[in-house]
N, C-alpha and C positions, 0 to 999 in steps of 0.2 A: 431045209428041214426045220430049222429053229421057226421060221416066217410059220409055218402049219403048226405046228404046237403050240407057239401063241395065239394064232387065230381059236383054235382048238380050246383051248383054255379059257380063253374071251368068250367065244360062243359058250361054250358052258357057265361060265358065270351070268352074262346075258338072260340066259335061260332057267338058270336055279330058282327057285320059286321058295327055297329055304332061310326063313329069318324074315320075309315080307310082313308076319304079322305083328313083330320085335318094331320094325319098323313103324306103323301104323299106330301101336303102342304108344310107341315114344311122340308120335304127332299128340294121339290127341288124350293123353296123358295129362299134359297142365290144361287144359280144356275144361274138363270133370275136377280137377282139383279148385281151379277158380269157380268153377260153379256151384263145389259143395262148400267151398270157404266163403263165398259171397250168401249163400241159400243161409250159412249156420250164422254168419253176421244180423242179417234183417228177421228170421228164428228168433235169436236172443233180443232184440229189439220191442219184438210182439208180447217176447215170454214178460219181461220186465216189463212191459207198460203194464201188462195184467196186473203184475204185484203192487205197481205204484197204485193203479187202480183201487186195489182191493187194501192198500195199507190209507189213503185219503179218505175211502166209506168208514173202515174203522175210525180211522180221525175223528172223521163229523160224526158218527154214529156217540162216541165217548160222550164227544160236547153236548147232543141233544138230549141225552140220556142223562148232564149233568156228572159224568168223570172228571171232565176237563173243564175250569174256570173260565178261561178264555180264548179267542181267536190266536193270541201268540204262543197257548199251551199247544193248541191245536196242533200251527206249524211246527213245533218243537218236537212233541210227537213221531210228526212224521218222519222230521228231518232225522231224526234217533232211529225209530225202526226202518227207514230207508240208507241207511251209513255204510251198511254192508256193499252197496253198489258204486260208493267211492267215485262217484259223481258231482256236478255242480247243479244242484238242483235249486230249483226259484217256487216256493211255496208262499200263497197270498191266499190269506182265509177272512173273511166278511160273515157279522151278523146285520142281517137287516130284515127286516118284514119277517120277523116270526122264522128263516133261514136260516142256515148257515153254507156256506159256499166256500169251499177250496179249489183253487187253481192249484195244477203243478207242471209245470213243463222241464226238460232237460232236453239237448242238444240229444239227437240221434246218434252221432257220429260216437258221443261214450259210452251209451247204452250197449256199443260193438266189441262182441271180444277181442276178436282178431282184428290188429291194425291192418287191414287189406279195403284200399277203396271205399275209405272212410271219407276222404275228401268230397266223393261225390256226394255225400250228404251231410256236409260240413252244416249248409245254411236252414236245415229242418230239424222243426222243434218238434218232439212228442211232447203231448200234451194231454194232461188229464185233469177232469173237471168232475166235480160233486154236489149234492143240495140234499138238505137233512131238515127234516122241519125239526125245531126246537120243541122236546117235549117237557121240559121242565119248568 
């Protein structure tokens, strides 16, 4: 009698179909977490290049317009309004040929909120590049 009541019991857990999607959940659960914490890392990487972007045009916009004295005011500039990103940034500004030209690159990997799989892009540089004809 006991040998049928456990069969009994086994076949019906077997066959309960209650809590499968508990289950399924929990698979692919870190799944969608890594994808929206990888998706919001390379996001903030895009969103920041835009600002580095648009903080270098202001730079050389200053210089050509005669705000800014010189190529190392320029960098200076930048490096100030870009501080808040608490970055190691590499800023190299040239006048030549009537130009001005700022380079700025930083490591992708810090531009990354979240420290998640940041290694894979340890060895790439964003980079941002300017040219402002001197009007002064």
């Amino acid at each position: 009698m006991k040998k049928s009541l456990t069969k009994k019991r086994l076949g019906a857990f077997v066959k309960d179909e209650n809590g499968s999607v508990t289950i399924e959940s929990v698979i692919w659960f870190p799944i969608f977490a890594i994808l929206l914490a990888f998706i919001m890392n390379i996001s903030m990487v895009f969103f920041n290049e835009s600002q580095m972007l648009r903080v270098v045009q202001d730079g050389n916009r200053a210089f050509s317009l005669g705000r800014l004295d010189s190529a190392a005011e320029v960098e200076q500039y930048i490096l100030t309004e870009l501080s808040y990103l608490d970055v190691n940034l590499n800023v190299t500004s040239a006048v030549a040929g009537g130009l001005i030209e700022t380079d700025l690159t930083v490591a992708a990997s810090e531009l990354m909120p979240l420290n998640f799989m940041t290694g894979a892009f340890s060895g790439i540089q964003v980079g941002v590049n300017a040219q402002h004809i001197i009007e002064f």
